[in-house]
N, CA, C and O of each residue as an XYZ file, in Angstrom:
792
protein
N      15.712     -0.852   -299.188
C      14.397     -0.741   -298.532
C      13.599      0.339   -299.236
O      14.062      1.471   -299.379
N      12.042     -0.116   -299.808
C      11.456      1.236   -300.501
C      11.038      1.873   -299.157
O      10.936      1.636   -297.953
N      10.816      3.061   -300.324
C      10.809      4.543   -299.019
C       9.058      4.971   -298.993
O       8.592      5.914   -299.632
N       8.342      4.144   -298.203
C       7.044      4.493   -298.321
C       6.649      5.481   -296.943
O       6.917      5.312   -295.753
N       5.847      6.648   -297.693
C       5.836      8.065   -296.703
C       4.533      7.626   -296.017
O       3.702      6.923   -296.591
N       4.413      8.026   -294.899
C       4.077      7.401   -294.042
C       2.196      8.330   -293.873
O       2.303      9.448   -293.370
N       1.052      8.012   -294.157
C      -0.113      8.455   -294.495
C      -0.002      9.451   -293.629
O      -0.213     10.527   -294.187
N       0.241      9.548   -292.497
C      -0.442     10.680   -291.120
C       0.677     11.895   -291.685
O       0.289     13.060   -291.775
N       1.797     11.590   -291.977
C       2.991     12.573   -292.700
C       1.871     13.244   -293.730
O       1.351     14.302   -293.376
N       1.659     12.910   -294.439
C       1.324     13.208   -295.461
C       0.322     13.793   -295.709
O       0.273     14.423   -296.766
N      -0.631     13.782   -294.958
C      -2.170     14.626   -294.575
C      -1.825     15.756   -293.694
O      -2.616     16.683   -293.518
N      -0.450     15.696   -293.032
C      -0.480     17.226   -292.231
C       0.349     17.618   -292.989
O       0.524     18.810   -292.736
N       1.309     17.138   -294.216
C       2.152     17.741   -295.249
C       0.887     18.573   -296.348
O       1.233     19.600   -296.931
N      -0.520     18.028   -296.535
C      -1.225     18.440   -297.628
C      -1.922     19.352   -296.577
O      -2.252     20.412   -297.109
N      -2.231     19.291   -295.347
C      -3.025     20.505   -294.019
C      -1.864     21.873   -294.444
O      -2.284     23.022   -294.589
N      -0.741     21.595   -294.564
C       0.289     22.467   -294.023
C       0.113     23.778   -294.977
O       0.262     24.967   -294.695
N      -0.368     22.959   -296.578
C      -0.513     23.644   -297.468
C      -1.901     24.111   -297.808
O      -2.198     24.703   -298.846
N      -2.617     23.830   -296.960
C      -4.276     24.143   -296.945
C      -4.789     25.427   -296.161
O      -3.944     26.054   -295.523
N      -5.732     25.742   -296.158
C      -6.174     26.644   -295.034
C      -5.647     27.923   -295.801
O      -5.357     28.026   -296.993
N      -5.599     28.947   -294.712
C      -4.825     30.039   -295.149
C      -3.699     30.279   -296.231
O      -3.655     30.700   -297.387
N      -2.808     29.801   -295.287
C      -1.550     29.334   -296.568
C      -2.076     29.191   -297.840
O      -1.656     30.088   -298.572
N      -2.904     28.344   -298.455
C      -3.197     27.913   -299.424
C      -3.676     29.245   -300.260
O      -3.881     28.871   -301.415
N      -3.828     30.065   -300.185
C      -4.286     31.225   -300.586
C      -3.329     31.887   -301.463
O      -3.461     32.497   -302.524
N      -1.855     31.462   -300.382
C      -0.630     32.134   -301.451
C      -0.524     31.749   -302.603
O       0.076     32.461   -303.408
N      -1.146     30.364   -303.046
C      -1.031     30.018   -304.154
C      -2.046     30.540   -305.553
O      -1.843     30.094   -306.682
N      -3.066     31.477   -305.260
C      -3.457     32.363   -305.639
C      -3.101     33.851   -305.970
O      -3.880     34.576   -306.589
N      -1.818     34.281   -305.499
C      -1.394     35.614   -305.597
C      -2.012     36.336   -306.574
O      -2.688     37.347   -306.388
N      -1.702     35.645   -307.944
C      -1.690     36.178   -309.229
C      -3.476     36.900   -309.509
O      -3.751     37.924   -310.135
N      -4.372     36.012   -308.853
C      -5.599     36.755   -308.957
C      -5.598     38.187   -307.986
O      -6.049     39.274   -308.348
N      -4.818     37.807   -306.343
C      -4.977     38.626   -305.640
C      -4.555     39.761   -306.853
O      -5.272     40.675   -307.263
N      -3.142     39.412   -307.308
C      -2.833     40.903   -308.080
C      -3.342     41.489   -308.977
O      -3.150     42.696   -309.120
N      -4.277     40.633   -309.973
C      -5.140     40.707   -310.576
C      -6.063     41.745   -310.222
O      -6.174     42.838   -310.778
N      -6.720     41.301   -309.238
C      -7.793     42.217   -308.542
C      -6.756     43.717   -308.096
O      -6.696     44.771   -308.729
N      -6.367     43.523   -307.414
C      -5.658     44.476   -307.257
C      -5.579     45.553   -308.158
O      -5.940     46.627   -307.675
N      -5.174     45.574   -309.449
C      -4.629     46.107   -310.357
C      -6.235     46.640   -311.224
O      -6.460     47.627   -311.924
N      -6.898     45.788   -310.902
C      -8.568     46.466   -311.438
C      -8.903     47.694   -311.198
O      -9.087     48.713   -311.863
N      -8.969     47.197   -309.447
C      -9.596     48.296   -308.513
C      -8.501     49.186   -308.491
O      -8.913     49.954   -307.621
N      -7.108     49.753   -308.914
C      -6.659     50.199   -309.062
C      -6.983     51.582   -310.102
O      -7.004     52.813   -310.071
N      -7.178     50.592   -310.888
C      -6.974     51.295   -312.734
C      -8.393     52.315   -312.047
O      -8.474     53.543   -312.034
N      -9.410     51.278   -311.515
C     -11.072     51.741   -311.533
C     -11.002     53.179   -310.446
O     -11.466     54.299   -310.658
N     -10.344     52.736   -309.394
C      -9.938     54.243   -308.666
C      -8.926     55.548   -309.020
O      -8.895     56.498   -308.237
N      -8.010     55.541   -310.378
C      -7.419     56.219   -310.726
C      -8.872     56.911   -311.902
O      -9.038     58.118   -312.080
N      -9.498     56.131   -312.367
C     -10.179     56.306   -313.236
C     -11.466     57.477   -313.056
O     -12.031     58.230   -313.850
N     -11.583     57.246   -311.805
C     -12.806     58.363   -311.209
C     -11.619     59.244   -310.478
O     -12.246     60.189   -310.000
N     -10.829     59.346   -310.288
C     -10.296     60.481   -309.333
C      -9.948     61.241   -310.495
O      -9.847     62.451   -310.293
N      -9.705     60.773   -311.844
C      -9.225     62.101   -312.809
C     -10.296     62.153   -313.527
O     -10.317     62.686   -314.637
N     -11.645     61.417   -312.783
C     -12.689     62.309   -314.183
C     -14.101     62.579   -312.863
O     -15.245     62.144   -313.001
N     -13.606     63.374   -311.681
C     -14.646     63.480   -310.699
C     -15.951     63.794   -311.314
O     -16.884     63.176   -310.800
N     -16.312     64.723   -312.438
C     -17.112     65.238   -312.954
C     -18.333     64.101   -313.638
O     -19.214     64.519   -314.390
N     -18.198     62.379   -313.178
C     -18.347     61.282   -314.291
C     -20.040     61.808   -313.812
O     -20.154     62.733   -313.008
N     -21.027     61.258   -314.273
C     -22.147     61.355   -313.852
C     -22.675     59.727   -313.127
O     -22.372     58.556   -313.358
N     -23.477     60.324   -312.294
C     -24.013     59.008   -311.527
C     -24.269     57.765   -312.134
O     -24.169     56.720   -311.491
N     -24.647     57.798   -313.524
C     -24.481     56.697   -314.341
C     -23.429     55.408   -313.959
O     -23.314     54.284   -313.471
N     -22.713     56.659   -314.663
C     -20.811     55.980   -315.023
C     -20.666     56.251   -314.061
O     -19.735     56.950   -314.461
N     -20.659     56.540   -312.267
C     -20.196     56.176   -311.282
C     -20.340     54.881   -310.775
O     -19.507     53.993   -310.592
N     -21.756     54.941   -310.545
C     -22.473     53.796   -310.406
C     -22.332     52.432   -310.891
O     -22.653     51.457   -310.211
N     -21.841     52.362   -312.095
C     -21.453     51.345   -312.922
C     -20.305     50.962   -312.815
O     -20.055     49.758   -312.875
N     -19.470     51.765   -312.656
C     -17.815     51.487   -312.588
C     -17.678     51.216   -311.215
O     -16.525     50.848   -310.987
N     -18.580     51.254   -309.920
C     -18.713     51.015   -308.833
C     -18.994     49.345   -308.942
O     -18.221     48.438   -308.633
N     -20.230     49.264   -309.432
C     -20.731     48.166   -309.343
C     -19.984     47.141   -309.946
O     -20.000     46.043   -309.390
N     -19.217     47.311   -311.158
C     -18.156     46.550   -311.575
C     -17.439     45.864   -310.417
O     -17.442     44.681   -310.077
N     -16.848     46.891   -309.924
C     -15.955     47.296   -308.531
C     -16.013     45.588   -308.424
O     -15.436     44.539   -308.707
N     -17.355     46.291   -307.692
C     -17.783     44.816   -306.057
C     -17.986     43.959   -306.447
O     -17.519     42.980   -305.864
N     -19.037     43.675   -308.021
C     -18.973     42.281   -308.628
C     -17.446     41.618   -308.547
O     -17.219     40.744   -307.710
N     -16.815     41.900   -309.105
C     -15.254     41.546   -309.068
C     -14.741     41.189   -307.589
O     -14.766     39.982   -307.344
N     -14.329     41.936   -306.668
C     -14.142     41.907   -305.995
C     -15.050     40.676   -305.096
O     -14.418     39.760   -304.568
N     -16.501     40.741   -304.982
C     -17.654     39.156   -304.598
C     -17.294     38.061   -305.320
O     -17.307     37.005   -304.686
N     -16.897     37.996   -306.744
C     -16.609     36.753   -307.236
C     -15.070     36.143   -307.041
O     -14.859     35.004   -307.457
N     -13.941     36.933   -306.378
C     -12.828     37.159   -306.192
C     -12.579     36.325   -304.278
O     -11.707     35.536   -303.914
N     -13.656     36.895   -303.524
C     -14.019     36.607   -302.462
C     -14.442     35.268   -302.356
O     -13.880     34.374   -301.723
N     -15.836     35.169   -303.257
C     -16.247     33.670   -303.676
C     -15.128     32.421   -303.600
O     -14.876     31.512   -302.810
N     -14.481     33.019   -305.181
C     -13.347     31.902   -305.214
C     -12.188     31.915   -303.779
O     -11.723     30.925   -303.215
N     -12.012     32.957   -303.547
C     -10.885     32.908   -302.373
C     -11.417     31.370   -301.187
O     -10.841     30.326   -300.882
N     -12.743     31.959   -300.826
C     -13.512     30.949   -299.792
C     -13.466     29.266   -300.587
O     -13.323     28.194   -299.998
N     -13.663     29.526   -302.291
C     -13.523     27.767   -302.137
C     -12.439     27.482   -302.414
O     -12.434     26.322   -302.826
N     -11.679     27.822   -302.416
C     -10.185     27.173   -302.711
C      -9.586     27.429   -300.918
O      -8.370     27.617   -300.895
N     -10.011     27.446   -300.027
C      -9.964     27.176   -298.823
C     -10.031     26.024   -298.595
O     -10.836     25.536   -299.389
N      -9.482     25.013   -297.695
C      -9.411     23.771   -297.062
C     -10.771     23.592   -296.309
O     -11.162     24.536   -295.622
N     -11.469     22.526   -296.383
C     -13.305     22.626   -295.724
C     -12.844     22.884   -293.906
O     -13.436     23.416   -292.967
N     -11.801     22.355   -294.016
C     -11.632     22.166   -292.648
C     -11.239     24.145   -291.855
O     -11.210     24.553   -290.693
N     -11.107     24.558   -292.647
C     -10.978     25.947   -291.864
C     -12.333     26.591   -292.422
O     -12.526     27.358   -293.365
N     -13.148     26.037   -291.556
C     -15.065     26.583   -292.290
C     -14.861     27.901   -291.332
O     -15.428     28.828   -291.911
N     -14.410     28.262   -290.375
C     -14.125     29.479   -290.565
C     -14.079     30.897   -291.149
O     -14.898     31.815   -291.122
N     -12.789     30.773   -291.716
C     -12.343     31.657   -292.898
C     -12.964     31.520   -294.140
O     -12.993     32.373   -295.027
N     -13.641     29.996   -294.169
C     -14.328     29.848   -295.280
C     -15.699     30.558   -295.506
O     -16.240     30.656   -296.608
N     -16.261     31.105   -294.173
C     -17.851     31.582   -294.031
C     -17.083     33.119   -294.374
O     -17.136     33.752   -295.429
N     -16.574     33.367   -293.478
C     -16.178     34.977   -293.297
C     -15.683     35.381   -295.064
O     -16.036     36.380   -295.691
N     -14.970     34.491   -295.452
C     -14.909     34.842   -297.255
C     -16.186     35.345   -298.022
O     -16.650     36.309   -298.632
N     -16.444     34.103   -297.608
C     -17.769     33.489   -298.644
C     -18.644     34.763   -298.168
O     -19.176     35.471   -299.023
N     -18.756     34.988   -297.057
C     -20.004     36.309   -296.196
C     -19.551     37.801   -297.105
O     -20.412     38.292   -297.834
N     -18.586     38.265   -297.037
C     -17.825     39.082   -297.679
C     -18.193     39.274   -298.877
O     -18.761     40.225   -299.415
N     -17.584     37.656   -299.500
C     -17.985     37.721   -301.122
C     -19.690     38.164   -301.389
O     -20.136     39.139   -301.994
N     -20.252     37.299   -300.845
C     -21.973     37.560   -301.239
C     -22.238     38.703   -300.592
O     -23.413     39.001   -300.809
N     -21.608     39.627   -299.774
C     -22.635     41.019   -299.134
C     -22.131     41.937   -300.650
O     -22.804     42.855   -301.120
N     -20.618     41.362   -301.329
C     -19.660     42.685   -302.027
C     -20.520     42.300   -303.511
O     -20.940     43.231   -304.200
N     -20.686     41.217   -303.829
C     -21.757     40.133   -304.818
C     -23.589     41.108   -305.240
O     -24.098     41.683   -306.202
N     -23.968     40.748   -303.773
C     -25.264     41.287   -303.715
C     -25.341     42.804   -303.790
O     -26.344     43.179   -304.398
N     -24.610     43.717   -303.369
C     -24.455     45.181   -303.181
C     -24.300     45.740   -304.718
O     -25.036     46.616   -305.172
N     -23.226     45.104   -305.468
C     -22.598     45.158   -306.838
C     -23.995     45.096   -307.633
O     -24.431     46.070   -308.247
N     -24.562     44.031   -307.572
C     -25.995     43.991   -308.111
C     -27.053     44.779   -308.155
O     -27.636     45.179   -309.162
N     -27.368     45.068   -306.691
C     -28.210     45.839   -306.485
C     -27.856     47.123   -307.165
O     -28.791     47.797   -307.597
N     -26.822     47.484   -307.293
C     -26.670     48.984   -307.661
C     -26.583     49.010   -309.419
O     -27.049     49.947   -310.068
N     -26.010     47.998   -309.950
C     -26.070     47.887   -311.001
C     -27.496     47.740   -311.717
O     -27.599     48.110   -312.886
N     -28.711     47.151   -310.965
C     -29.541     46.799   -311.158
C     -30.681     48.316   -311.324
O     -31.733     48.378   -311.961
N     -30.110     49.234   -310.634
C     -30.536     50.685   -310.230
C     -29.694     51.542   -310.618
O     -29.908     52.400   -309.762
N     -28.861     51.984   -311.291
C     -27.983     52.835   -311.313
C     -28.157     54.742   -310.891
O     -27.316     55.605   -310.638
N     -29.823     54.767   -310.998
C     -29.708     56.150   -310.422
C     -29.961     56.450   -309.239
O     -30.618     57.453   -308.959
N     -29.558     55.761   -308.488
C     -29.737     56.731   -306.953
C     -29.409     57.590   -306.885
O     -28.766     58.215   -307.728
N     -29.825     57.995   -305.596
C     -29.797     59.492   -305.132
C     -28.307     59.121   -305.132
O     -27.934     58.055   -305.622
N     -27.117     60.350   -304.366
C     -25.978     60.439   -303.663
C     -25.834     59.983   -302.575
O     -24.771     59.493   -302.195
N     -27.028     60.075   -301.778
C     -27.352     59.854   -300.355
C     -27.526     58.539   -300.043
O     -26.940     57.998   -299.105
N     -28.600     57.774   -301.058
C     -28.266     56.321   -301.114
C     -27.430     55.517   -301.318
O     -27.251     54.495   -300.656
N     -26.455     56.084   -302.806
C     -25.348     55.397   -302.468
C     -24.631     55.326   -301.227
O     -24.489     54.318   -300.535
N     -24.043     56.866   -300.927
C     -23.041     57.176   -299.987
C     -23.898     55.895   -298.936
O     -23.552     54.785   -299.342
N     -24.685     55.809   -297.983
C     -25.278     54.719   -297.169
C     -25.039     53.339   -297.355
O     -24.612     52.661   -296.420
N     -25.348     52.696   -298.835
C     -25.092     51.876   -299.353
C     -23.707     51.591   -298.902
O     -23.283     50.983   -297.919
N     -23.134     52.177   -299.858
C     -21.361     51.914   -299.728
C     -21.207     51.873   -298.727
O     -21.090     50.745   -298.248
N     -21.116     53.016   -297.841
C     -20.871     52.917   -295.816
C     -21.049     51.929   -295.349
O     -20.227     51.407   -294.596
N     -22.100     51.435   -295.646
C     -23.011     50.084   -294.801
C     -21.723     49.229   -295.475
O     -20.817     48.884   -294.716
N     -21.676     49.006   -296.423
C     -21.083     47.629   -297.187
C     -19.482     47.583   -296.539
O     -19.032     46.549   -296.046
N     -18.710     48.844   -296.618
C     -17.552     49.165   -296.418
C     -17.700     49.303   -294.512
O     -16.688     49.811   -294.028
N     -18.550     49.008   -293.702
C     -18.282     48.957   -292.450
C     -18.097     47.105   -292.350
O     -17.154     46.488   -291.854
N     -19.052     46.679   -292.849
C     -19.549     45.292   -292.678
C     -18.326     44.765   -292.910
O     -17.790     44.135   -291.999
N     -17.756     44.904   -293.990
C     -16.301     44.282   -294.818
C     -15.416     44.394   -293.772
O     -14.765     43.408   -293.425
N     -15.251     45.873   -293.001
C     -13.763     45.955   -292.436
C     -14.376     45.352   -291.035
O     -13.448     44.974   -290.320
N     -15.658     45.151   -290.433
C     -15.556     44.080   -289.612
C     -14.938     42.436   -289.864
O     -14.144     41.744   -289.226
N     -15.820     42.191   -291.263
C     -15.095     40.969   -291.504
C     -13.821     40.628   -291.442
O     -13.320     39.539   -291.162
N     -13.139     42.026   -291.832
C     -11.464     41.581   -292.505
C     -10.800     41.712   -290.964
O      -9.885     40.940   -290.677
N     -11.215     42.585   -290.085
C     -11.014     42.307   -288.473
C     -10.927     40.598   -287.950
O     -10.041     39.834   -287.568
N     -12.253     40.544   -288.165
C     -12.511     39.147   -287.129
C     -11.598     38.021   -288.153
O     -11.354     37.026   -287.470
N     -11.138     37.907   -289.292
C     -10.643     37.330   -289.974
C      -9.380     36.850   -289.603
O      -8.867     35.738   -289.487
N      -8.846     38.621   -289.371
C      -7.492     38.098   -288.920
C      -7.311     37.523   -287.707
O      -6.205     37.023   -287.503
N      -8.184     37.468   -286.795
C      -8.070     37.002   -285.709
C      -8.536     35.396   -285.735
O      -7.942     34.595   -285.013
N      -9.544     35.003   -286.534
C      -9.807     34.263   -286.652
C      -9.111     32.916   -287.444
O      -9.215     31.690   -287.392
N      -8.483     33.741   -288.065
C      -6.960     32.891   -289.526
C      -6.100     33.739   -289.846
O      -6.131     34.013   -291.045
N      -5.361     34.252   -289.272
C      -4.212     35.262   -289.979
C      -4.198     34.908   -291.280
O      -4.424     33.716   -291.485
N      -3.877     36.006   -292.788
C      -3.632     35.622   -293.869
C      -2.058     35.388   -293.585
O      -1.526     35.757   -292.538
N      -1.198     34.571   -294.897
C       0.141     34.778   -295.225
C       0.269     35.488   -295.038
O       1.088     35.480   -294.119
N      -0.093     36.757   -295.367
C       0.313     38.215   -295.284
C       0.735     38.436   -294.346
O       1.789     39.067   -294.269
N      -0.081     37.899   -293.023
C       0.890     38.005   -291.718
C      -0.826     39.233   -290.877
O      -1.488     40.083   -291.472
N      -0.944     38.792   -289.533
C      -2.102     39.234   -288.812
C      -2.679     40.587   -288.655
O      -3.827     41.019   -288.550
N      -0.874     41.382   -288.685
C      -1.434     42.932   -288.521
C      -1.574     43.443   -289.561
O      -2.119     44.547   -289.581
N      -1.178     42.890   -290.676
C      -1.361     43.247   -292.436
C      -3.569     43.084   -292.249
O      -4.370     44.019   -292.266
N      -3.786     41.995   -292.141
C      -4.974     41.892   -292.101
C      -6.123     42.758   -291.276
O      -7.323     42.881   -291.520
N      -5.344     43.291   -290.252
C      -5.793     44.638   -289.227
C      -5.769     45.647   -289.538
O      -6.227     46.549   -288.837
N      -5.226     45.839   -290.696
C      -4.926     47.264   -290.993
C      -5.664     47.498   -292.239
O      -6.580     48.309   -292.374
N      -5.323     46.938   -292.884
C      -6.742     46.739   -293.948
C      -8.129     46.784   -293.555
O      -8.953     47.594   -293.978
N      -8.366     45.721   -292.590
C      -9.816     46.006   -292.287
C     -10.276     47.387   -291.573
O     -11.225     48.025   -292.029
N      -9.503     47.846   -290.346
C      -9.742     48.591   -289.926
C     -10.013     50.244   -291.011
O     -10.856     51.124   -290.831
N      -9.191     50.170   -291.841
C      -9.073     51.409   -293.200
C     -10.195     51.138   -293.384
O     -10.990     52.002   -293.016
N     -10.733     49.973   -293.962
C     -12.332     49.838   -294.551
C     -13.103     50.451   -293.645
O     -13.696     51.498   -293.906
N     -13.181     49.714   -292.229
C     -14.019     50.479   -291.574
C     -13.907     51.800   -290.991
O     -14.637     52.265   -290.116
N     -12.575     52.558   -291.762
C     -12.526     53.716   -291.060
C     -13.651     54.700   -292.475
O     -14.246     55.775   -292.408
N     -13.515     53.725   -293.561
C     -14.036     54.852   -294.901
C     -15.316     54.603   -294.865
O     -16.132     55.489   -295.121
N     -15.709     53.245   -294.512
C     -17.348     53.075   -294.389
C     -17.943     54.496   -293.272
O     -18.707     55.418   -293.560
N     -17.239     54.191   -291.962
C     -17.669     55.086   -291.221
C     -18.208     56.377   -291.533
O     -19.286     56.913   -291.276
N     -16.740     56.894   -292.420
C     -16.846     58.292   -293.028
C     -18.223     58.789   -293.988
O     -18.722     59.912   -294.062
N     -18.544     57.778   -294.539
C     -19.598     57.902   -295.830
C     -20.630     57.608   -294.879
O     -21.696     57.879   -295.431
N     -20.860     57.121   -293.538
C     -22.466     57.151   -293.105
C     -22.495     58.004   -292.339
O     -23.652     58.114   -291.933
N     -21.651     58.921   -291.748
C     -21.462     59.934   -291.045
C     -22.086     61.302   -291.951
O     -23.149     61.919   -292.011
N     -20.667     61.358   -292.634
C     -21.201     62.496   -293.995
C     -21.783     62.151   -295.331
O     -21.257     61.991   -296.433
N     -23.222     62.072   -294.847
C     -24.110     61.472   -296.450
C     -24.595     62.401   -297.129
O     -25.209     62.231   -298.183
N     -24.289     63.870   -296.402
C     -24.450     65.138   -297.264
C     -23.427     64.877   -298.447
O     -23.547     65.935   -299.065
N     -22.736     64.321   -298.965
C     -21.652     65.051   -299.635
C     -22.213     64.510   -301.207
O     -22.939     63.557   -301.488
N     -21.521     65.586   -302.124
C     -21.884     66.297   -303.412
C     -21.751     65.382   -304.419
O     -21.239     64.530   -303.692
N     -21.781     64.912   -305.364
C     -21.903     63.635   -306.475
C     -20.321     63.747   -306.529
O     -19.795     62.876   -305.837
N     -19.312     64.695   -307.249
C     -18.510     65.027   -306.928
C     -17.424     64.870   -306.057
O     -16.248     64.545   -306.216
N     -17.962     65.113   -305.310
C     -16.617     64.582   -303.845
C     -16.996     62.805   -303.747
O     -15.987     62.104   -303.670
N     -18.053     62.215   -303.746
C     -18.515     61.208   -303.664
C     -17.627     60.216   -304.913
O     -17.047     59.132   -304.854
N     -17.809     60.952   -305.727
C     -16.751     60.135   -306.771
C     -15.604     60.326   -306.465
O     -14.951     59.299   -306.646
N     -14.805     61.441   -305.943
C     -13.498     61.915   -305.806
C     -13.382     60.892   -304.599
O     -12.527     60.022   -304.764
N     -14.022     60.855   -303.542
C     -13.656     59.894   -302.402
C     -13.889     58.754   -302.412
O     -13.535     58.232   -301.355
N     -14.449     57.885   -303.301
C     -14.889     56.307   -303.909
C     -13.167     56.385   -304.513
O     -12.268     55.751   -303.961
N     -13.020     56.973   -305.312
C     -11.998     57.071   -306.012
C     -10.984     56.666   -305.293
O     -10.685     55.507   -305.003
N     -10.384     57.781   -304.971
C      -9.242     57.571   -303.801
C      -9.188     56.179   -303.109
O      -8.192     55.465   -302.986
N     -10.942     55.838   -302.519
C     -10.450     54.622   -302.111
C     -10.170     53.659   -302.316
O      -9.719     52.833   -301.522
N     -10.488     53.478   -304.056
C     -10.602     52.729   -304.699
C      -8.809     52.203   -305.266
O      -8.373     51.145   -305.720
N      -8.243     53.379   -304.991
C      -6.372     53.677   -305.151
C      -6.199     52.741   -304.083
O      -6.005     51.532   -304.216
N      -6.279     53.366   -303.047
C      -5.658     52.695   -301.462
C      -6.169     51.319   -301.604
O      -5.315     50.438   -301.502
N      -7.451     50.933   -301.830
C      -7.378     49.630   -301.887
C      -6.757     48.633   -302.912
O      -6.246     47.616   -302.442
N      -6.745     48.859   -304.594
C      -6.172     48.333   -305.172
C      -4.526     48.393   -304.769
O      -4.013     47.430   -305.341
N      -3.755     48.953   -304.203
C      -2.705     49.712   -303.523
C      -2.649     48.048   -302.690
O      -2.135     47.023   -303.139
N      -3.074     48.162   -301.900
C      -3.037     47.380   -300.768
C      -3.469     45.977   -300.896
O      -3.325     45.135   -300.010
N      -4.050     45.756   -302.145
C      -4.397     44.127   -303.066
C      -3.159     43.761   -303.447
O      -2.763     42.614   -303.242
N      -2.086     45.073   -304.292
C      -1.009     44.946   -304.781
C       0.075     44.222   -303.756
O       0.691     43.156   -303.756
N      -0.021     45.354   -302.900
C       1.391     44.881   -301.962
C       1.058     43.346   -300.938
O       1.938     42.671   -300.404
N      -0.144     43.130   -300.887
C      -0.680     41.704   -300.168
C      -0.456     40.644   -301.305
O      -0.031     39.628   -300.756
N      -0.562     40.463   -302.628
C      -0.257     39.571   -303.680
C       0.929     39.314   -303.440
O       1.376     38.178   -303.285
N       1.866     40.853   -303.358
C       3.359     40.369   -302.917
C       3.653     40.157   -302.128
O       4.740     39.649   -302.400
N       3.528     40.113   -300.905
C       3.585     39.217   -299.886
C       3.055     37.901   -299.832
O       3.582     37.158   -299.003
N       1.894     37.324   -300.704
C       1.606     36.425   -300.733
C       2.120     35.061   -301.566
O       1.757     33.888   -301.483
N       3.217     35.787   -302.485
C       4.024     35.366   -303.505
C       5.159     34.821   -302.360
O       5.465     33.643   -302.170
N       5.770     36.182   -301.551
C       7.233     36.033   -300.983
C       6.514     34.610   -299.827
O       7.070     33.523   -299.666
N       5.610     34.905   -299.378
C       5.253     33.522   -298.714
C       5.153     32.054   -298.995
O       5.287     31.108   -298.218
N       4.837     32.074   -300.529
C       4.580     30.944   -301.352
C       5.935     30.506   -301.456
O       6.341     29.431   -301.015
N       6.575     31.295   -302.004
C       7.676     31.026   -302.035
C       8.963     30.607   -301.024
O       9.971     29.919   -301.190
N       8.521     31.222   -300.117
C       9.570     30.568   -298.915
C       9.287     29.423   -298.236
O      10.208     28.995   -297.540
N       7.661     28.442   -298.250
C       7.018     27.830   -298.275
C       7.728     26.975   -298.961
O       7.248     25.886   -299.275
């Protein structure tokens, strides 16, 4: 008797691997990115002294990357989780448009950036909130809570204190720029160990 798989099998066998899940099969960019924003936050924490220029720029790098990273994340999403697919895609184009804008300007004040960034870095760790609630990643729900919430704990910080010195402003972009590539890293690997047990 041939062994013909049965259509309705087979559309929740290709669902199963769609949506969220489907993301694990991306790791390698997650780590990718990861390992950017890494290098880019080690890079200003040992040269605090950079000038607003080369802050600005190595910033704006940042978020371009990170928006086109977002972008792709949202279309390689299943249409059917339009969801996770907006909240990506929203992410990608605020981290997209911000990257631009600053690149497009590179001398702001300190004060503008610091606002800028705050604003961008509150908005994000709302997103990465309602996200997880909305689609847990592979990564697993409170992985996704904890991340967002960090974002919105550093956005906070930078619209609170917009006094602070070109200097510390790079030293604290910096740093966060560690913790987050940090935390791209160890989510790739989890997103691997998921793929894989999958």
């Amino acid at each position: 008797m041939s062994d013909v798989s049965d259509p309705a099998t087979s559309h929740r066998s290709r669902c199963s691997r769609s949506g969220p899940a489907g993301l694990a099969e991306h790791w390698g960019l997650v780590l990718a990115y990861g390992l950017v924003t890494l290098g880019l936050g080690i890079a200003l924490a040992v040269w605090p002294d950079a000038t607003v220029t080369v802050f600005t720029v190595l910033l704006a790098i940042q978020l371009i990357i990170a928006g086109i990273f977002q972008i792709g994340s949202a279309l390689s999403v299943s249409r059917s989780d339009g969801g996770i697919r907006a909240l990506l895609g929203l992410s990608g184009g605020l981290a997209l448009i911000v990257g631009l804008l600053i690149l497009r300007d590179p001398l702001h004040s300190v004060v503008v950036l610091g606002m800028i960034l705050g604003a961008f870095w509150v908005l994000a760790g709302v997103i990465e909130i309602l996200a997880a609630f909305i689609a847990p990643p592979p990564s697993g729900r409170g992985w996704g809570l904890f991340t967002g919430i960090v974002t919105l704990l550093f956005g906070g910080f930078l619209l609170v204190y917009t006094d602070l010195s070109l200097k510390l402003l790079v030293l604290f972009v910096g740093i966060w720029l560690i913790v987050a590539g940090i935390l791209s890293v160890i989510a790739a690997l989890r997103l691997r160990s998921a793929r894989t047990a999958s």
